[in-house]
N, CA, C and O atoms as a MOPAC input file, in Angstrom:
PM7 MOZYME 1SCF
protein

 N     -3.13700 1     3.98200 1    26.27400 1
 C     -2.57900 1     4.51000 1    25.04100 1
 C     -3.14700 1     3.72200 1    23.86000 1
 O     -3.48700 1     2.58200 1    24.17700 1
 N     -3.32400 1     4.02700 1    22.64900 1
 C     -4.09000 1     3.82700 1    21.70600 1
 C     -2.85300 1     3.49800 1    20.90200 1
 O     -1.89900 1     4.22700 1    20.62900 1
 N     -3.18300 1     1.67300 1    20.44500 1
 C     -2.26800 1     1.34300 1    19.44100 1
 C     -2.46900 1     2.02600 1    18.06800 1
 O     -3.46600 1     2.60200 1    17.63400 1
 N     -1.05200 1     1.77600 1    17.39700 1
 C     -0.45900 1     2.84300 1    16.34900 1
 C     -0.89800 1     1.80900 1    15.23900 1
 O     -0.26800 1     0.76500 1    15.07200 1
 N     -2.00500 1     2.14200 1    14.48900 1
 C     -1.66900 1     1.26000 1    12.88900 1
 C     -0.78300 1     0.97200 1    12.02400 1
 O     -0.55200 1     1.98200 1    11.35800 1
 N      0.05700 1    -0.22000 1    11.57600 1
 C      1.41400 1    -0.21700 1    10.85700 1
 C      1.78400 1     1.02900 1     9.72000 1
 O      0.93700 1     1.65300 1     9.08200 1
 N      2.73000 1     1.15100 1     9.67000 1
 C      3.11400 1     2.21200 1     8.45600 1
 C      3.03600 1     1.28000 1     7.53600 1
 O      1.96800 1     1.72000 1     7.11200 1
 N      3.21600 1     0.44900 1     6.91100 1
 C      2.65200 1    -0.18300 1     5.88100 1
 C      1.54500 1    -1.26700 1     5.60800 1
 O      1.65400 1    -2.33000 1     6.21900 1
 N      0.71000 1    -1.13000 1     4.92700 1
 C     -0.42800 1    -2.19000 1     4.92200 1
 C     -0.66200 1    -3.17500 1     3.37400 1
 O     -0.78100 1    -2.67300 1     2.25600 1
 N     -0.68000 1    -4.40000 1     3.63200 1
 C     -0.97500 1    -4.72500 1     2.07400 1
 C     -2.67500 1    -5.09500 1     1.52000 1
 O     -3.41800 1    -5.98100 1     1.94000 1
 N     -2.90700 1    -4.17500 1     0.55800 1
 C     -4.35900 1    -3.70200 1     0.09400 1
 C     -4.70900 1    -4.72400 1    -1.08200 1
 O     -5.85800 1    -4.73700 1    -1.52300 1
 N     -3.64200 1    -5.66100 1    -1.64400 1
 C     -3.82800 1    -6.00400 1    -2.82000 1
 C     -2.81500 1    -7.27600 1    -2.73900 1
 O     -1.83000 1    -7.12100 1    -2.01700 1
 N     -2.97400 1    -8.58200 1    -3.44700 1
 C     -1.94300 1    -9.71300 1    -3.66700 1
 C     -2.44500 1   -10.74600 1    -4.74600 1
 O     -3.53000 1   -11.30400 1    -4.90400 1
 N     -1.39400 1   -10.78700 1    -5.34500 1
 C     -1.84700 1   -12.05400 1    -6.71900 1
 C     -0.68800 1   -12.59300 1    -6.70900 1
 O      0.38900 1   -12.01000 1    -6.59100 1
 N     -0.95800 1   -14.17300 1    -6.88300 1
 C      0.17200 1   -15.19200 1    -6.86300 1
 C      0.19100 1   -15.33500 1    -8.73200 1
 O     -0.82100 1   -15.36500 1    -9.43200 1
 N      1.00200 1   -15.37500 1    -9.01200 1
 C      1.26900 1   -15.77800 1   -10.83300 1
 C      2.55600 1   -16.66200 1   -10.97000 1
 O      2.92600 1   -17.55900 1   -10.21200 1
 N      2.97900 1   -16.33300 1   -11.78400 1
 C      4.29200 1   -17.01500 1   -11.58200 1
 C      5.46000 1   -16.31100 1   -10.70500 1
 O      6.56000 1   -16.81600 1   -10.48200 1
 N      5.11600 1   -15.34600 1   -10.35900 1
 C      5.45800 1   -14.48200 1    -8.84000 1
 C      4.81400 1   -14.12400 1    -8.02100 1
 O      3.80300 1   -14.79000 1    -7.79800 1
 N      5.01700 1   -13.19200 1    -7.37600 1
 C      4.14800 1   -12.40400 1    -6.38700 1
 C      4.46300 1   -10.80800 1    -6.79500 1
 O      5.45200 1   -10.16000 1    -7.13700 1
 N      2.86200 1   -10.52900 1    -6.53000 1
 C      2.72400 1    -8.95600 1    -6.69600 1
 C      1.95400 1    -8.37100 1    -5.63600 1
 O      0.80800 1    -8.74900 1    -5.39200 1
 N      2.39200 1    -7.69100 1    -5.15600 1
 C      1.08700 1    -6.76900 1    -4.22500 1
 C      1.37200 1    -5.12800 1    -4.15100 1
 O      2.48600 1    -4.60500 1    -4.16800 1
 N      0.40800 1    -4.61700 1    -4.08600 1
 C      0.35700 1    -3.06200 1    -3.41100 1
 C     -0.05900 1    -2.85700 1    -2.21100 1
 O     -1.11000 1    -3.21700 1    -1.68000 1
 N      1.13900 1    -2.03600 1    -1.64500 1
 C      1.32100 1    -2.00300 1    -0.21700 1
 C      0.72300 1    -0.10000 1    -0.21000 1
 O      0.74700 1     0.71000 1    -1.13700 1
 N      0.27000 1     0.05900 1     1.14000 1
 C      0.11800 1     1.50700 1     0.96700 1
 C      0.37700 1     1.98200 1     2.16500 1
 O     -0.29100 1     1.56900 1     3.11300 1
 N      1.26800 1     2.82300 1     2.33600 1
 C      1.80000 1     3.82400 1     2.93400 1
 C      0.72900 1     4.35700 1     4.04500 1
 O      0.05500 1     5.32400 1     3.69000 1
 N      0.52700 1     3.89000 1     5.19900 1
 C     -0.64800 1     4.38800 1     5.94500 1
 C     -0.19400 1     6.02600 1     6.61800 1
 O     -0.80800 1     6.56200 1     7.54000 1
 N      0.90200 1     6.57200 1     5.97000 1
 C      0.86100 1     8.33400 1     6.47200 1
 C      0.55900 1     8.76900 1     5.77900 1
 O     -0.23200 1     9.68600 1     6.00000 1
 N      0.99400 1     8.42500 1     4.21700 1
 C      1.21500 1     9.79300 1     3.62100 1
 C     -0.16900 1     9.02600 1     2.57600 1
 O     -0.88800 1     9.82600 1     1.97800 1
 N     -0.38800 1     7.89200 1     2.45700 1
 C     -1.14400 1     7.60600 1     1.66000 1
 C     -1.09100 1     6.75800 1     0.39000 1
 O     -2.01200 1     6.05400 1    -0.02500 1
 N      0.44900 1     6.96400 1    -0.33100 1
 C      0.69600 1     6.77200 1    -1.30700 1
 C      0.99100 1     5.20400 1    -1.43500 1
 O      1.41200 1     4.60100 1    -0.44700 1
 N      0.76700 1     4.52700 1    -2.67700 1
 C      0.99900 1     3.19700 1    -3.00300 1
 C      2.00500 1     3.08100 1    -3.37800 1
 O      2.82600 1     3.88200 1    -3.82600 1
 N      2.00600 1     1.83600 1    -3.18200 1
 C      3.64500 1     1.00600 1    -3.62700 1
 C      3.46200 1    -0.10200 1    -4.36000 1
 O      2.99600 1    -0.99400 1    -3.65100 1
 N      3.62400 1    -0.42600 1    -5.45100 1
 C      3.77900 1    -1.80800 1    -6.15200 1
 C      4.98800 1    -2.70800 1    -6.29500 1
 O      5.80100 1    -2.50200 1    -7.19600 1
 N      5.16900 1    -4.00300 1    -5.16800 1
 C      6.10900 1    -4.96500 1    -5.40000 1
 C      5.73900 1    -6.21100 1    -5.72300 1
 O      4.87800 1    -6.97000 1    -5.27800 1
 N      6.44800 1    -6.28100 1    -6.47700 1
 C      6.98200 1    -7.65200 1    -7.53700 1
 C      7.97500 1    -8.82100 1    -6.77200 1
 O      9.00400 1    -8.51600 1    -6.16800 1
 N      7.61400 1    -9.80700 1    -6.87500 1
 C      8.51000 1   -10.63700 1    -6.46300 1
 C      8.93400 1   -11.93800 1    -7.43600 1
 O      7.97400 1   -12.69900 1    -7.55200 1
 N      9.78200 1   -12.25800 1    -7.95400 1
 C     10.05500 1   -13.76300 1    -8.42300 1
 C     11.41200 1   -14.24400 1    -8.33700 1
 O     12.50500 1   -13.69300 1    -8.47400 1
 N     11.04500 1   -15.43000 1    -8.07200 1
 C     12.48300 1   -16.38500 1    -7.61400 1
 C     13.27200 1   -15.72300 1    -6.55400 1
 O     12.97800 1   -15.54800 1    -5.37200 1
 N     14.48300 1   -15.34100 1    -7.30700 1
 C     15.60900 1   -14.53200 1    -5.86100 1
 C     15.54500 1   -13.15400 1    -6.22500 1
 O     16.61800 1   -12.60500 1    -5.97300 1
 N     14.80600 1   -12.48500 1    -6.65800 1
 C     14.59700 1   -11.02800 1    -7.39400 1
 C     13.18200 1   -10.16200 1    -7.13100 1
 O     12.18400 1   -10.80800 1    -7.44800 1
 N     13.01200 1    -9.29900 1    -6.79700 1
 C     12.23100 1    -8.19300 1    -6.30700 1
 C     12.72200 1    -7.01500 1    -6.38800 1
 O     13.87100 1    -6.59600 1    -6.24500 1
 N     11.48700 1    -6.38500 1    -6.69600 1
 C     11.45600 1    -4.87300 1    -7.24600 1
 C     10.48400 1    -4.02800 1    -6.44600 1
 O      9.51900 1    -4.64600 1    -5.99700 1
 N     10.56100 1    -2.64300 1    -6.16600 1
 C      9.20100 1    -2.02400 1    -5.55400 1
 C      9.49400 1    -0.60500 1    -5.96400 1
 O     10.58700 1    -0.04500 1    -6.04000 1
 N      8.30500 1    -0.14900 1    -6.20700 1
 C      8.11800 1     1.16200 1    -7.19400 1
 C      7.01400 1     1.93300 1    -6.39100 1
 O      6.32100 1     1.44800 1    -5.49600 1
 N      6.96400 1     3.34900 1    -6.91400 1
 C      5.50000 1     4.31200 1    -6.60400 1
 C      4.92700 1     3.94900 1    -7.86800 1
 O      5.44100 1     3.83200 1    -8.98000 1
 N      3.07300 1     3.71000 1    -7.22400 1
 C      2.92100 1     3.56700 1    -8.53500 1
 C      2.02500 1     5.06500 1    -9.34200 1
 O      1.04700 1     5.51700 1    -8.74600 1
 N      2.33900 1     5.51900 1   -10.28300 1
 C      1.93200 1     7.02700 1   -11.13700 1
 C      0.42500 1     6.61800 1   -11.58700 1
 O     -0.14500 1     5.56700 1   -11.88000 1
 N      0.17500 1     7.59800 1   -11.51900 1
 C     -1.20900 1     8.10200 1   -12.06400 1
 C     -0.85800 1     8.38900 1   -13.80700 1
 O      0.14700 1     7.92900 1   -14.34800 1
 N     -1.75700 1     9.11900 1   -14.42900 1
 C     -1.02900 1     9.38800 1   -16.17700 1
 C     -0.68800 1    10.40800 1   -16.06400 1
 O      0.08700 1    10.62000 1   -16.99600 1
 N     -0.81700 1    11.60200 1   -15.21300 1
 C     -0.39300 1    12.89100 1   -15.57200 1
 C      1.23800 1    12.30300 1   -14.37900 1
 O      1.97800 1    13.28300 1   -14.28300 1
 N      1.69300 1    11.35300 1   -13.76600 1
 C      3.26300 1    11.44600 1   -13.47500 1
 C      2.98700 1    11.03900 1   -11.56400 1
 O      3.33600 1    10.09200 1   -10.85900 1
 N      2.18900 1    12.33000 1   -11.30100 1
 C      1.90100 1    11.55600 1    -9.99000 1
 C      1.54700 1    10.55200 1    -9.07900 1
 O      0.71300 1     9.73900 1    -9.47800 1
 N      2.02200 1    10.41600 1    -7.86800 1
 C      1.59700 1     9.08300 1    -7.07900 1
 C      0.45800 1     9.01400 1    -7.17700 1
 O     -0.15800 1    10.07500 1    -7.27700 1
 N     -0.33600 1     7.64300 1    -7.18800 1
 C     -1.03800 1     7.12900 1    -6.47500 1
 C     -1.45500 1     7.38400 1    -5.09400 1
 O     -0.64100 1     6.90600 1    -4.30400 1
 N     -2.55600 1     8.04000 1    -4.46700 1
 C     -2.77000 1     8.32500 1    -3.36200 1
 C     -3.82700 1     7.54700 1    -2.99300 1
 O     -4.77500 1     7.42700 1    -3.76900 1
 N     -3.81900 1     6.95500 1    -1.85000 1
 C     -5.25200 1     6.47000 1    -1.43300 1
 C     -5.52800 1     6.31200 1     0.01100 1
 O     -5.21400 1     5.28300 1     0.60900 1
 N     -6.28300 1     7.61500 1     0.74700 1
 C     -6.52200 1     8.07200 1     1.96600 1
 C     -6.71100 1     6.40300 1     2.60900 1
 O     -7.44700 1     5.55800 1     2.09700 1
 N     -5.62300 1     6.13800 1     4.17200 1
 C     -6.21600 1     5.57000 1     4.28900 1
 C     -7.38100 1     5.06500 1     5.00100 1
 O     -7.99000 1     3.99800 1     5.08500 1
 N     -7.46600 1     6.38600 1     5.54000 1
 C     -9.46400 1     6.43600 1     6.06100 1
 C    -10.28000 1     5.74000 1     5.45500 1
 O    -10.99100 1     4.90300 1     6.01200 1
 N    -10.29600 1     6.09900 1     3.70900 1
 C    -11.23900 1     5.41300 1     3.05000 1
 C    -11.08900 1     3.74700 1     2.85500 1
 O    -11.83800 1     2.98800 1     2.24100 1
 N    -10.01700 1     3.49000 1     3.49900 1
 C     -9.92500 1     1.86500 1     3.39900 1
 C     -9.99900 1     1.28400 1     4.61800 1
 O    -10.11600 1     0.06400 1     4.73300 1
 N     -9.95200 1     1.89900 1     5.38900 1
 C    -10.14100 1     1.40200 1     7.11800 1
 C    -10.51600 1     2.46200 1     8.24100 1
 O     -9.91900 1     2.86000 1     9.24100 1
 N    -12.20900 1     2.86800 1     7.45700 1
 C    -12.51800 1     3.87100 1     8.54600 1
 C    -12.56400 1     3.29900 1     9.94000 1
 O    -12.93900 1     4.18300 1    10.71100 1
 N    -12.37000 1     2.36800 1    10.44700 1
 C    -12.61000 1     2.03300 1    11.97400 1
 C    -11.21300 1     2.39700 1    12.59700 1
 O    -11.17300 1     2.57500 1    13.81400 1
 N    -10.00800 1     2.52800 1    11.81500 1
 C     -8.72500 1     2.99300 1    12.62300 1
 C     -8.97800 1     4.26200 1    12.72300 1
 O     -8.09400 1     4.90800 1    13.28500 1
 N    -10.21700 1     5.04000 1    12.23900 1
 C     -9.69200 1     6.69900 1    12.76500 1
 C    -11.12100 1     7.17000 1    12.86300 1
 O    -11.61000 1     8.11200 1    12.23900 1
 N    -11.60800 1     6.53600 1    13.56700 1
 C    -12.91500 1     6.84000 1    14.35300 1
 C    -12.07800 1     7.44000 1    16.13000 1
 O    -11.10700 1     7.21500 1    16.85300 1
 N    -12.90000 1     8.00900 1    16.06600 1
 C    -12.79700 1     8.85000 1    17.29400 1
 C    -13.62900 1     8.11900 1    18.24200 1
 O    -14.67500 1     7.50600 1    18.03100 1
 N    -12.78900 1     8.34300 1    19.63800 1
 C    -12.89800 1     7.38700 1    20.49300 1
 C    -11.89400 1     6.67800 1    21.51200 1
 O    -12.29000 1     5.75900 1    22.23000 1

C-alpha cells in the first residue's frame, strides 16, 4: 500500500518577533497563513485581490508524490 502524503504541509516559515508560516492544504490546495506570538495565534485563508483563496496545486510543489508508479 502506498503511503498517504500529510493533509497539511508547511511551504513557508519566518522567525520575527513571532512565527509565521503558510501551510497548504495538500487536497484541496488552498493556503493557510499562521501567525504565532507569545501565548496567541491566529490562522486564516489567505485571498487573492479579487476575494478568493489562494490555490497552489500541490503537484507543482512536490511532483515526486504523484508520479505514477
Amino acid at each position: 500500500m502506498r503511503k498517504q502524503p500529510p493533509r497539511f504541509v508547511e511551504i513557508y516559515s519566518q522567525r520575527t518577533e513571532g512565527t509565521t508560516k503558510i501551510l497548504l492544504d495538500m487536497a484541496t490546495g488552498v493556503n493557510y497563513l499562521y501567525h504565532q506570538e507569545g501565548y496567541s495565534g491566529g490562522l486564516t485563508v489567505m485571498r487573492n485581490p479579487d476575494g478568493s483563496p489562494v490555490v497552489t496545486p500541490p503537484q507543482q510543489l512536490f511532483p515526486n508524490l504523484y508520479q505514477q508508479g
